[in-house]
C-alpha positions in Angstrom: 414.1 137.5 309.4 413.1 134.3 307.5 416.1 132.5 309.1 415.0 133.7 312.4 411.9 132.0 312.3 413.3 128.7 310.7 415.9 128.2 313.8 412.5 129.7 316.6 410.4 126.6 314.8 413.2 124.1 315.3 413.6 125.1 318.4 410.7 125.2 319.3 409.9 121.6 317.3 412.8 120.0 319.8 411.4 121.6 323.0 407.9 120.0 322.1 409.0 116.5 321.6 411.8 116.2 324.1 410.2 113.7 326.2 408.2 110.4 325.2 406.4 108.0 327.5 406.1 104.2 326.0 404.0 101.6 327.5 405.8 98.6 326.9 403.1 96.1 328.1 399.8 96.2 330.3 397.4 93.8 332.3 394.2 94.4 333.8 394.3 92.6 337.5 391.0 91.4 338.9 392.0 91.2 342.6 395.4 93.0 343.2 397.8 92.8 346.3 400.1 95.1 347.4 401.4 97.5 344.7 405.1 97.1 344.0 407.4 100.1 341.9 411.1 99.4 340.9 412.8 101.8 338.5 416.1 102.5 336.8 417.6 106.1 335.1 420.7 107.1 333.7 421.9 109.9 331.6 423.7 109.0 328.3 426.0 111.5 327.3 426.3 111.9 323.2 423.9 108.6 323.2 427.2 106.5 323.9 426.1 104.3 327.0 422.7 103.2 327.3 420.6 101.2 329.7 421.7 97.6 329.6 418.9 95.3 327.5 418.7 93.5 331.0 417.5 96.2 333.1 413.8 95.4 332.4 414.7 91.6 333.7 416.3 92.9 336.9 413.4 95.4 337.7 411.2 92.1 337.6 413.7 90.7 340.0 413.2 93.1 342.3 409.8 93.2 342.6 409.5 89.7 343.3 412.0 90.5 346.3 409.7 93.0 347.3 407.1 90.5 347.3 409.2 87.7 349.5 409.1 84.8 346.7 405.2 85.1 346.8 404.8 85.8 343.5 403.8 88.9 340.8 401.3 89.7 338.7 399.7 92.6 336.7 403.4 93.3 336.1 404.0 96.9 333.7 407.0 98.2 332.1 407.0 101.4 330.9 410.2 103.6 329.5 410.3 107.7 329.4 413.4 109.4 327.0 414.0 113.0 327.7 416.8 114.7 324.7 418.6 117.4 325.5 421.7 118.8 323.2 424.3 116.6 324.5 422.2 113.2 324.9 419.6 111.7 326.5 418.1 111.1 329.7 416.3 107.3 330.2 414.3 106.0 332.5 412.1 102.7 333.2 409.5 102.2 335.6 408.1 98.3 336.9 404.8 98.5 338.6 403.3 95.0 339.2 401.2 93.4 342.4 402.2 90.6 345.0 399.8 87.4 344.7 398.3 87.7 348.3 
């Protein structure tokens, strides 16, 4: 029975903290354009191939695409990890605003 309840609370224990949100950086704008999202996900099978350490650059990239040139600001990256048995499911989100 006691066993039963150790392997119900570690179970239970992973369920609970299987995904995390991280703010990676934040700015208040005072007079914001047009919003602008970019994003990136992969699964990672037994944690073997992550995202590249680059992806956050070309997210930025693409947003200033999305804004012709113009220019950014108020730009936010933010990363969410989801486990499950067999790895890991990653995902990172660019917000930011066109300079108008």
């Amino acid at each position: 029975m006691r066993r039963t309840l150790s392997v119900a609370a570690v179970a239970a224990a992973t369920v609970a903290a299987g995904c995390v949100s991280l703010p990676v950086s934040a700015t208040v704008v005072d007079r914001p354009g047009t919003r602008v999202t970019a994003e990136a996900s992969k699964f990672n099978p037994f944690w073997l191939s992550p995202l590249p350490v680059e992806t956050s650059g070309e997210l930025v990239e693409d947003l200033l695409q999305q804004c012709g040139g113009e220019g950014l600001t108020g730009v936010t990256v933010a990363t969410q990890t989801a486990w499950v048995i067999i790895g890991q499911q990653e995902k990172i989100v660019a917000t930011g605003y066109c300079v108008e």
